[in-house]
C-alpha positions in Angstrom: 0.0 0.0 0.0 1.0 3.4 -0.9 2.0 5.4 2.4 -0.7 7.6 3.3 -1.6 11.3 5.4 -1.8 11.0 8.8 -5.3 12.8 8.8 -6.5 9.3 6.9 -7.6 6.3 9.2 -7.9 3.2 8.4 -9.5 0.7 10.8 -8.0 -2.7 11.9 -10.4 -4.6 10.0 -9.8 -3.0 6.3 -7.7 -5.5 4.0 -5.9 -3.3 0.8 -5.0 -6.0 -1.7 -2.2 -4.4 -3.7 -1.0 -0.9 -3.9 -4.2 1.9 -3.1 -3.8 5.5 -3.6 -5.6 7.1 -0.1 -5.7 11.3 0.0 -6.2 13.2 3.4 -9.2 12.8 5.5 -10.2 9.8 4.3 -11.7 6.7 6.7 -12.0 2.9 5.4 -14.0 0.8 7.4 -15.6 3.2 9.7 -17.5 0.9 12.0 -21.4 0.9 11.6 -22.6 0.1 14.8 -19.7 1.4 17.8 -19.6 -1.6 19.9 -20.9 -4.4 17.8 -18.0 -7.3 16.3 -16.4 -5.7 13.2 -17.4 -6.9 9.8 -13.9 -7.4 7.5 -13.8 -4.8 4.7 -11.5 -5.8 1.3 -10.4 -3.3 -0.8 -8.9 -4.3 -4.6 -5.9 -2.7 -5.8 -5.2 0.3 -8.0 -7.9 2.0 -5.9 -7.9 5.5 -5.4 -10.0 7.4 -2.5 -9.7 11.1 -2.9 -10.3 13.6 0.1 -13.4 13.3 2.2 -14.4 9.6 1.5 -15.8 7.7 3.7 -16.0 3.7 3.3 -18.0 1.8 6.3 -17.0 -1.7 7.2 -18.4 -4.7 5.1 -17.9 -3.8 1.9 -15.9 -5.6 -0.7 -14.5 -3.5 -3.3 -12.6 -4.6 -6.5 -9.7 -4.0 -8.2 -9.4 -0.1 -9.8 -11.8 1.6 -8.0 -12.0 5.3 -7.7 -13.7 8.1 -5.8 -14.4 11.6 -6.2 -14.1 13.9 -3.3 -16.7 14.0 -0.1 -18.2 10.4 -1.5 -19.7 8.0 1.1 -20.0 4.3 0.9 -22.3 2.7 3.8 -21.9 -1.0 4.4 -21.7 -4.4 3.1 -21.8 -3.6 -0.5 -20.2 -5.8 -3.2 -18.6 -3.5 -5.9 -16.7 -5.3 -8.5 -13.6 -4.2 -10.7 -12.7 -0.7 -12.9 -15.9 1.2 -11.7 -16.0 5.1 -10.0 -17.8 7.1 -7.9 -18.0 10.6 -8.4 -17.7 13.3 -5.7 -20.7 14.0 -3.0 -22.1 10.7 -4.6 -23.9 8.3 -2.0 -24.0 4.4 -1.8 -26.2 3.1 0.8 -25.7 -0.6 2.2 -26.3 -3.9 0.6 -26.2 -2.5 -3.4 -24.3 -4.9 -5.7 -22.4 -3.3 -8.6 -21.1 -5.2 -11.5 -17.6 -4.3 -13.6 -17.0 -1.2 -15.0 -19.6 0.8 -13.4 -19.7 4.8 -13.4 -21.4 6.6 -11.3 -21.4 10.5 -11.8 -21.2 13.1 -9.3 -24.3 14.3 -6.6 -25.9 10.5 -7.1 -27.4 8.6 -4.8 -27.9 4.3 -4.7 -30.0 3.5 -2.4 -29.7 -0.1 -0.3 -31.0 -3.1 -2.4 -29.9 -1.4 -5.9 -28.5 -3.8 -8.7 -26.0 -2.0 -10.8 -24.9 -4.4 -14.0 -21.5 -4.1 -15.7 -20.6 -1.1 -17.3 -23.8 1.2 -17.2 -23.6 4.6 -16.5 -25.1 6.5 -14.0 -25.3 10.7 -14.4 -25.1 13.3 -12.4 -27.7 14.0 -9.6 -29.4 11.0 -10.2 -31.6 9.5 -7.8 -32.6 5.8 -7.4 -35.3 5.1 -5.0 -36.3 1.7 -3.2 -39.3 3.2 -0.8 -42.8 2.9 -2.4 -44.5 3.6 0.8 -41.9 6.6 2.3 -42.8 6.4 6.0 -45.1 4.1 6.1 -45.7 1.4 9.3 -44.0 -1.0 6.8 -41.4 0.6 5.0 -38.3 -1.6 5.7 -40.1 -4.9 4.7 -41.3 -3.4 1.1 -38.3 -1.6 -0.1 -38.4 -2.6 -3.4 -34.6 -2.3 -5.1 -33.8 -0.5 -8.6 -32.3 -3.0 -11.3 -30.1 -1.2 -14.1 -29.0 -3.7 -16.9 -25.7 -3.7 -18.4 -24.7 -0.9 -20.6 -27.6 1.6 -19.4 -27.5 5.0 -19.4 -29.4 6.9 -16.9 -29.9 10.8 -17.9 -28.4 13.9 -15.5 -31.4 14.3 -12.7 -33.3 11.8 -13.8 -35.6 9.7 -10.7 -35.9 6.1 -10.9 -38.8 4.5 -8.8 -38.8 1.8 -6.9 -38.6 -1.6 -8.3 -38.1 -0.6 -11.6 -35.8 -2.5 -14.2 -34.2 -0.7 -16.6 -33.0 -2.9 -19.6 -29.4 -3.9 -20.8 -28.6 -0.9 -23.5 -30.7 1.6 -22.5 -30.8 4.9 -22.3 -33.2 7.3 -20.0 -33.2 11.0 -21.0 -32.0 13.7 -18.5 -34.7 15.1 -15.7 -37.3 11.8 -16.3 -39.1 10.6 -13.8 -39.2 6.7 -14.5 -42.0 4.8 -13.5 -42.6 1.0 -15.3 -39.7 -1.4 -16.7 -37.8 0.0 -19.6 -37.0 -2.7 -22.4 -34.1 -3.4 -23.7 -32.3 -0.9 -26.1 -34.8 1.7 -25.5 -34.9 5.2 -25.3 -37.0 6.8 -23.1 -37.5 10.6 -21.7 -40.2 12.7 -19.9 -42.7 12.6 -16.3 -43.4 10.1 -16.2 -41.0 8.4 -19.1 -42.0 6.5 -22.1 -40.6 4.8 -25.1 -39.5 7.8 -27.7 -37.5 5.4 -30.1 -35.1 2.9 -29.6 -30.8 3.4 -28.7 -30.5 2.0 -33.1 -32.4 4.7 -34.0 -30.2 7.5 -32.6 -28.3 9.2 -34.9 -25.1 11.7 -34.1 -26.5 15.3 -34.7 -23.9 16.2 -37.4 -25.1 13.7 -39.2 -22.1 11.5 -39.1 -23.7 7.8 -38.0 -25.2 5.9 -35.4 -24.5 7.3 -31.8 -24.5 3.5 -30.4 -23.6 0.4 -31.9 
């Protein structure tokens, strides 16, 4: 491991697998519950944690990982290899991230999201898993946002709970999503529907396909 600022801390419990690149005022495996047996946290190597992260216990994180500034990671998430978080973006506990999976700054993934490999999340996105916010019930009908591989989520777009958003898609910015969207399509507005599909898009100048 990489030596690292003394404002850093790094608990007992947090194994770095390789060399990790830690900034100042970082903390990895900050405990969740004070007093309660520690969970292990594993961190791949080639990660980088820029100033102001915070990583909970729990988590296992793969190899080239990176964080913005001011990110937070709550516990016992499984985050595989190459992806990013952006800065002020928030991971709550239990989400599942495949490979190669961006997440833009100011977003937030709430507990029980599925992340596949390689989509792309925007900025100020939100994912939701509440459909009853509140309610007497609310922890046993949380209801986890699925994003399939290669998806694109939109800049301030909402995702609502349970929703499935299909490999290859792409959900325009500031929609509000509501229902399943199918693979390959593209989708914008409040509530979102089906405009065309991602083989329709065309580069403005004229110049091709935008996705093959």
């Amino acid at each position: 491991m990489s030596e690292h600022p003394s404002t850093t801390i790094i608990h007992p419990d947090v194994e770095l697998a390789g060399t990790v690149t830690v900034d100042d005022f970082v903390v990895l495996g900050r405990p969740a519950r004070p007093g309660q047996p520690p969970k292990p946290t594993r961190i791949g190597g080639g990660s980088v944690f820029r100033s102001g992260t915070v990583v909970y216990e729990g988590n296992t994180i793969g190899e080239g990982f990176q964080t913005g500034h001011n990110a937070l990671i709550r516990q016992d998430n499984v985050i595989g290899d190459r992806c990013s978080l952006g800065s002020g973006s928030v991971i709550e506990f239990e989400a599942r991230l495949g490979n190669g999976v961006r997440i833009h700054s100011q977003a937030f993934v709430p507990e029980h999201t599925i992340l596949e490999d390689d989509c792309w999340i925007g900025p100020n996105v939100v994912l939701t898993n509440a459909p009853y916010p509140r309610g007497d019930r609310v922890k046993e009908t949380l209801q986890g946002v699925r994003i399939g591989k290669r998806a694109k989520i939109g800049a301030n777009a909402t995702i609502l709970p349970g929703v499935t958003v299909g490999d290859d898609a792409l959900v325009g910015a500031g929609s509000v999503v509501t229902k399943d969207v199918p693979p390959r399509a593209v989708v914008a507005g409040n509530p979102a529907r089906v405009i065309k599909t991602i083989d329709e898009l065309q580069v403005r100048d004229g110049s091709g396909p935008a996705y093959s």
